[in-house]
C-alpha positions as CSV (number, residue, x, y, z in Angstrom):
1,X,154.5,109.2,95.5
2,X,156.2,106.8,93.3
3,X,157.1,102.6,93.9
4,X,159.9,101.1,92.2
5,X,160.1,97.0,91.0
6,X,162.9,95.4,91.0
7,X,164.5,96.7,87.5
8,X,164.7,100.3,89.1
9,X,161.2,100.9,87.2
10,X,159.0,103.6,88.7
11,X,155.5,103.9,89.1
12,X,153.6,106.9,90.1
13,X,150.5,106.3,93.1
14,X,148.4,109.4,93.5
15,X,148.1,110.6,96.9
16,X,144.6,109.2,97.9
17,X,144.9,106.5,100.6
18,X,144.1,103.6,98.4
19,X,146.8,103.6,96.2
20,X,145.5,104.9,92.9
21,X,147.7,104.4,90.0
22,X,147.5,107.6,87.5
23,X,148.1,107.5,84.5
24,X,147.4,108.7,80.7
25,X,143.7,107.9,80.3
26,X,142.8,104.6,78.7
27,X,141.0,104.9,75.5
28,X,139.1,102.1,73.1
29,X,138.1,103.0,69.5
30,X,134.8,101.8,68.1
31,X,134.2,101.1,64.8
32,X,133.7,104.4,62.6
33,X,130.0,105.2,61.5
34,X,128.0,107.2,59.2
35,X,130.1,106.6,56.3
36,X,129.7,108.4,53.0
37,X,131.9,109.4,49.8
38,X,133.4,112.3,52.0
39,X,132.8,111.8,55.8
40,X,132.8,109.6,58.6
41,X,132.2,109.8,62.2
42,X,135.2,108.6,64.6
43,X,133.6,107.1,67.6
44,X,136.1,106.4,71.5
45,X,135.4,106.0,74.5
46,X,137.3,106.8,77.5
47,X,137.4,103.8,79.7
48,X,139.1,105.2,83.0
49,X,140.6,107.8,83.7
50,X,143.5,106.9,85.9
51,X,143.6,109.2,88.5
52,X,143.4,112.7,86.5
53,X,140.0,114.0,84.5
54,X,140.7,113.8,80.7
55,X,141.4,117.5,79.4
56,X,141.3,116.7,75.8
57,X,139.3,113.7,73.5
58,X,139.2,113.5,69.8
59,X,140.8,111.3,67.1
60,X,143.3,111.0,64.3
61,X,143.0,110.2,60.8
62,X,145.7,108.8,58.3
63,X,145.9,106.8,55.0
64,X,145.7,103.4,55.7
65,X,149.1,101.4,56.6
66,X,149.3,98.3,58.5
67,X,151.1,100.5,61.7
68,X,149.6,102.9,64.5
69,X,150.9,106.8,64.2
70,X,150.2,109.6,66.6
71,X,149.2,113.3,66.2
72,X,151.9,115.2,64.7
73,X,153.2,112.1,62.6
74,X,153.7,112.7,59.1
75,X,149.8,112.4,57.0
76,X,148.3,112.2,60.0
77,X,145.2,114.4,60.5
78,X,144.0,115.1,64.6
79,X,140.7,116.4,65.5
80,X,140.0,116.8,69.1
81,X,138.1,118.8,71.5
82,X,139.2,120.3,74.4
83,X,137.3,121.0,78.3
84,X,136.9,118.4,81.2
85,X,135.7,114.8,80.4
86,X,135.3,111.6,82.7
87,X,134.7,108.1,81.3
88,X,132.4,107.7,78.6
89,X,132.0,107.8,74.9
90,X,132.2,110.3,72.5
91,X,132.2,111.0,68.7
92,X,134.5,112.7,66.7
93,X,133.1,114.1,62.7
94,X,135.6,114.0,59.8
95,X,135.3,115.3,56.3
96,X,136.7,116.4,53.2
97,X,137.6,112.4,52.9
98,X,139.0,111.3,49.4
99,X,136.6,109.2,47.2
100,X,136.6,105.4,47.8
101,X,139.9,105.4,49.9
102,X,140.4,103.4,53.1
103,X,141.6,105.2,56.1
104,X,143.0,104.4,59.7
105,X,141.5,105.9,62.8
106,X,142.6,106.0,66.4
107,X,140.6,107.5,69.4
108,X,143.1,109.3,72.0
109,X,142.4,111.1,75.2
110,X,144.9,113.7,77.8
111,X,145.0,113.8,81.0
112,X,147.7,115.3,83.3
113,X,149.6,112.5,83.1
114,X,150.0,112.1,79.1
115,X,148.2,111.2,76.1
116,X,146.9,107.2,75.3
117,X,145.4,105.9,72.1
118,X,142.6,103.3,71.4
119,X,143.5,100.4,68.7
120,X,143.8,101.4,65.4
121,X,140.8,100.5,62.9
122,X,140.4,100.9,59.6
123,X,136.8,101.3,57.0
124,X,137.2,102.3,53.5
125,X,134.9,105.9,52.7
126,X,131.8,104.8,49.8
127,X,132.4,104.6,46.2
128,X,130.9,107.6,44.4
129,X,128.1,105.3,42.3
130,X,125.9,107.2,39.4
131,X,122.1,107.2,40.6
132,X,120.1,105.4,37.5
133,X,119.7,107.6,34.4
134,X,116.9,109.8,34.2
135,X,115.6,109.1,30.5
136,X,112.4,111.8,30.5
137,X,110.1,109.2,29.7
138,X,111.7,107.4,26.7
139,X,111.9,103.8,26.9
140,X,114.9,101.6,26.6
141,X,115.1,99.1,23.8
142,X,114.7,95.7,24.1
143,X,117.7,93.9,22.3
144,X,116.2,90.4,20.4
């Protein structure tokens, strides 16, 4: 079932008796946890569904750039997992991260309808610091 405004623009209604708009799910990314010299966890969460259970859920990864991409743009890395999900959050792992490096990440979720993606965020992956030196007992020098 589909209404149309007054530019000719159609929207599709599921067939329930209230009306339902469906749609590609609606997605939100959180900020990006667990942070290290190599990994990071990507954390959405699926906000509604709109009208059609989510069929896949993950996340993308790219350099960081001050514009949003999609899976299957250029540099862009998409981990996702596949099944049935309703509204809710889940986390997505990442590794093999460069060094120091900032990073974009977008949450996304399918439905039957399309694919949506959360707003892009951004963290920069840990510097990769020297622990103190281990000096087997000998005592540093004290400059006078």
């Amino acid at each position: 079932m589909q209404a149309y405004n007054g530019a000719d623009v159609a929207t599709a209604f599921s067939d329930g008796t209230q009306g339902t708009p469906v749609a590609a799910p609606t997605v939100t990314t959180e900020a990006v946890t667990g942070i290290t010299v190599s990994d990071a966890i990507a954390n959405g969460t699926i906000t509604s569904i709109n009208g059609s259970i989510a069929t896949s859920r993950g996340a993308i990864i790219y350099d960081y750039t001050d514009s949003d991409k999609e899976a299957g743009d250029a540099g862009v890395t998409s981990i996702g997992n596949d099944g049935n999900f309703d509204v809710g959050s889940y986390t997505i792992n990442f590794g093999g991260l460069n060094v120091n490096s900032q990073y974009n990440v977008r949450a996304f979720a399918t439905n039957a309808y399309g694919t949506s993606y959360g707003a892009r965020t951004d963290f920069w992956t840990l510097a990769n610091v020297p622990g103190k030196p281990n000096l087997n007992g000998v005592l540093p020098a004290r400059l006078t």
